[in-house]
KEKE-3310 file (N, C-alpha, C; in steps of 0.2 Angstrom, whole numbers, plus 5000, padded with zeros to 4 digits):
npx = (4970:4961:4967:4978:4975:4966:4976:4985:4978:4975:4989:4990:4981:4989:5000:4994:4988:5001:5006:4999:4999:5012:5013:5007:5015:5023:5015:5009:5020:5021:5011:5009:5020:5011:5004:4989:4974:4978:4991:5010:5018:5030:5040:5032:5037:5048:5049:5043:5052:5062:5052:5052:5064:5067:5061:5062:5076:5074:5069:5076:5087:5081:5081:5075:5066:5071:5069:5067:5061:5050:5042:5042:5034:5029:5015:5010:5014:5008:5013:5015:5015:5022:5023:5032:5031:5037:5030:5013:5018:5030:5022:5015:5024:5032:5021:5022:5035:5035:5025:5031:5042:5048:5037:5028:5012:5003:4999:4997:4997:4999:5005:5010:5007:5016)
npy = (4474:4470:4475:4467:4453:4457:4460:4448:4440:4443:4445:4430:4426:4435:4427:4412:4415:4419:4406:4395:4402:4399:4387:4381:4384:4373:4362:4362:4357:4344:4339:4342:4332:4320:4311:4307:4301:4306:4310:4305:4302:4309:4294:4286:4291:4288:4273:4268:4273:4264:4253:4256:4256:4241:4236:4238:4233:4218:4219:4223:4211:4200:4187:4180:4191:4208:4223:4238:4248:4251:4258:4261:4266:4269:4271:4273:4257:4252:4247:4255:4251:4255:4258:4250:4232:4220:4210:4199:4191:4196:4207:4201:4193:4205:4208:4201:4198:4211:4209:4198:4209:4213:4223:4225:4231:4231:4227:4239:4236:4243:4242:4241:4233:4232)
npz = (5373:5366:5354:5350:5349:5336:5327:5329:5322:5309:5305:5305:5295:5282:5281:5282:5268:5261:5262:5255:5244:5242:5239:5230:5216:5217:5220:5205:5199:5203:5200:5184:5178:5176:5167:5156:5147:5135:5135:5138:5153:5160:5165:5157:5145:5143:5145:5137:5125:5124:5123:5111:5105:5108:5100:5087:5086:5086:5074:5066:5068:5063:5057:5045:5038:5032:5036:5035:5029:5037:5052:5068:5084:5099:5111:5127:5130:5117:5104:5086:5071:5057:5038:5022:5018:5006:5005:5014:5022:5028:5034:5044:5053:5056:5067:5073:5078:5086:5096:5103:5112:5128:5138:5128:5124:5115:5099:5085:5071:5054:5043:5026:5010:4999)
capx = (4970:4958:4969:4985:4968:4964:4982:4988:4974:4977:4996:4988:4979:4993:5003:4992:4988:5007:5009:4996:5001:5020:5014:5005:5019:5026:5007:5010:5026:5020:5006:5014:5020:5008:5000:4981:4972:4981:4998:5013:5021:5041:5040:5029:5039:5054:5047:5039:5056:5063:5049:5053:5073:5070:5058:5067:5082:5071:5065:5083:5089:5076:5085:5070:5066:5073:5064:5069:5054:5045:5044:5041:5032:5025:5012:5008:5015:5005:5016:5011:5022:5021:5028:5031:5036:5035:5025:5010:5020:5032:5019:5013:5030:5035:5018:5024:5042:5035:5020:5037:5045:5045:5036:5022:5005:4997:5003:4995:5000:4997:5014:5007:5010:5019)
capy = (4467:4466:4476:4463:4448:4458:4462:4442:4437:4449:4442:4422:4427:4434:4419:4407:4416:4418:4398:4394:4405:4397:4379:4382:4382:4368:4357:4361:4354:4339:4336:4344:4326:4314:4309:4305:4297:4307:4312:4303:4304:4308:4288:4282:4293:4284:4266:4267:4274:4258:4246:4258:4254:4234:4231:4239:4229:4213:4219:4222:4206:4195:4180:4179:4199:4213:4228:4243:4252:4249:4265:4261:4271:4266:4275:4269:4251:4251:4249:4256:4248:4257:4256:4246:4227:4216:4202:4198:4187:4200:4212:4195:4193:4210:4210:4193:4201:4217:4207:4196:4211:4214:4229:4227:4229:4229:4231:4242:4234:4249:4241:4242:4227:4234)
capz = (5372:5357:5346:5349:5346:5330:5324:5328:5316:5301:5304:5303:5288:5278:5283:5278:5262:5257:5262:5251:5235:5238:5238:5221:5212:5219:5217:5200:5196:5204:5193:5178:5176:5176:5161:5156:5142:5128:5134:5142:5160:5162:5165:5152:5138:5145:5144:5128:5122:5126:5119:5102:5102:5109:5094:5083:5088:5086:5067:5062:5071:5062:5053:5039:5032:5033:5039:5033:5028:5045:5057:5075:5087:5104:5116:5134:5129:5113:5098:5081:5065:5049:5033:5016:5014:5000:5006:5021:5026:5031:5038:5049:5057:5059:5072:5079:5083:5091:5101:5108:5115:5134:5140:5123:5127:5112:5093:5080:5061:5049:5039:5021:5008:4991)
cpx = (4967:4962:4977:4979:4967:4972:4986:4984:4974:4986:4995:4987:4983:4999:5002:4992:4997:5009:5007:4997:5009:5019:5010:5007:5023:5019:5008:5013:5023:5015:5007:5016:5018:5005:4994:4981:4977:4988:5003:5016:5028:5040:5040:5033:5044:5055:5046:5045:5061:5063:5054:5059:5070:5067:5062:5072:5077:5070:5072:5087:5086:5078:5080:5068:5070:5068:5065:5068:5051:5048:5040:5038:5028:5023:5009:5008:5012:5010:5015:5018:5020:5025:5026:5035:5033:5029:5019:5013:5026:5027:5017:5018:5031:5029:5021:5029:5039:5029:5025:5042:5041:5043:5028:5015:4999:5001:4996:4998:4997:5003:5008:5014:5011:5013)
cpy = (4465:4468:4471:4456:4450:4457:4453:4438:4439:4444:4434:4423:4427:4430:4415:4409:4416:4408:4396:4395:4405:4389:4377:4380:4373:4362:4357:4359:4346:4334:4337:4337:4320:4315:4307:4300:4299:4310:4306:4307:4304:4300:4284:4284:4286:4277:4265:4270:4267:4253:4248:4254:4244:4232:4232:4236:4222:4213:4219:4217:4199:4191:4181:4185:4204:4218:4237:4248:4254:4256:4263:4264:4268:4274:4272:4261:4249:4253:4250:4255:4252:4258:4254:4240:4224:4212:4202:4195:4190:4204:4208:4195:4198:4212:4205:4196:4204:4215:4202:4201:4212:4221:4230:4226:4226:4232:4232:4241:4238:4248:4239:4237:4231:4230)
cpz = (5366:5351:5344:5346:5339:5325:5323:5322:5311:5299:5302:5295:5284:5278:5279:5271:5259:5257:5256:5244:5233:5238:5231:5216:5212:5218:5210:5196:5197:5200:5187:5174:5176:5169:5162:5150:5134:5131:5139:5149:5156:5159:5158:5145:5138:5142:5137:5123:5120:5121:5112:5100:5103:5104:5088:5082:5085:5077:5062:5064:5068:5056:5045:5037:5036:5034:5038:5032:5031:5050:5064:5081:5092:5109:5122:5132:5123:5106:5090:5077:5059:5044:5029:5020:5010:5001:5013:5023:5031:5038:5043:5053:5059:5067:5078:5084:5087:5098:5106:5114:5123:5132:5134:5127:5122:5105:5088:5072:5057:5044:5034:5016:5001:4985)
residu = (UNK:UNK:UNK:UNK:UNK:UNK:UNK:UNK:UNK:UNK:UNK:UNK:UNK:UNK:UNK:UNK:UNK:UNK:UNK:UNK:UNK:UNK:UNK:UNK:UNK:UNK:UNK:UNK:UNK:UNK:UNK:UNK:UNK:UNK:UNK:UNK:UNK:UNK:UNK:UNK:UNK:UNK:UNK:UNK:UNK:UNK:UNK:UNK:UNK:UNK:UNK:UNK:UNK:UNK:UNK:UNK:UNK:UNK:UNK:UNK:UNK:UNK:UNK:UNK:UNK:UNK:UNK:UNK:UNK:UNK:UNK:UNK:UNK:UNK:UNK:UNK:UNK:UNK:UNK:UNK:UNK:UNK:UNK:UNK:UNK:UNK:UNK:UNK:UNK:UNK:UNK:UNK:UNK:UNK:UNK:UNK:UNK:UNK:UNK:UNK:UNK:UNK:UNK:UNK:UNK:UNK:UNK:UNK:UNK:UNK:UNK:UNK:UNK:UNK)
# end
């Protein structure tokens, strides 16, 4: 009777130990896609690819300059502008536009005045 007692518990252990070192891999997918302070989520690439094309759209759709020179980039909602144009008063609008798109959280003007 002790050696079925010993032998059922040998069998628990290597059990549990296999459960354990197949659900590893699967815990690690799982967190694999969350994002922190310096990288994005699946999601968040997602979204902020989005803001990138809807500002963009807004800076080539904009009745008063052209935008041309302007490169676009957004990280966790936070859109960074950069670039040439002619005038401040360009580089001032071109933050107006991007601060009106949905989804912005915050815009970074690095767009340099000729």
């Amino acid at each position: 009777m002790k050696k079925t007692s010993i032998q059922t518990k040998q069998i628990t252990k290597i059990l549990s130990l296999a459960l354990c070192l197949g659900a590893l891999p699967i815990i690690s997918l799982v967190t694999g896609c969350a994002g922190d302070r310096y990288h994005q989520s699946t999601g968040e690439a997602i979204d902020d690819h989005g803001i990138s094309m809807r500002v963009k759209s807004a800076l080539a759709n904009d009745a008063e300059y052209k935008y041309d020179g302007v490169d676009v980039k957004t990280f966790k909602g936070t859109v960074q502008l950069s670039g040439f144009v002619d005038t401040s008063s360009q580089k001032s609008r071109a933050a107006e536009l991007a601060k009106g798109v949905d989804g912005v959280k915050d815009v970074d003007n690095n767009i340099t005045v000729k």
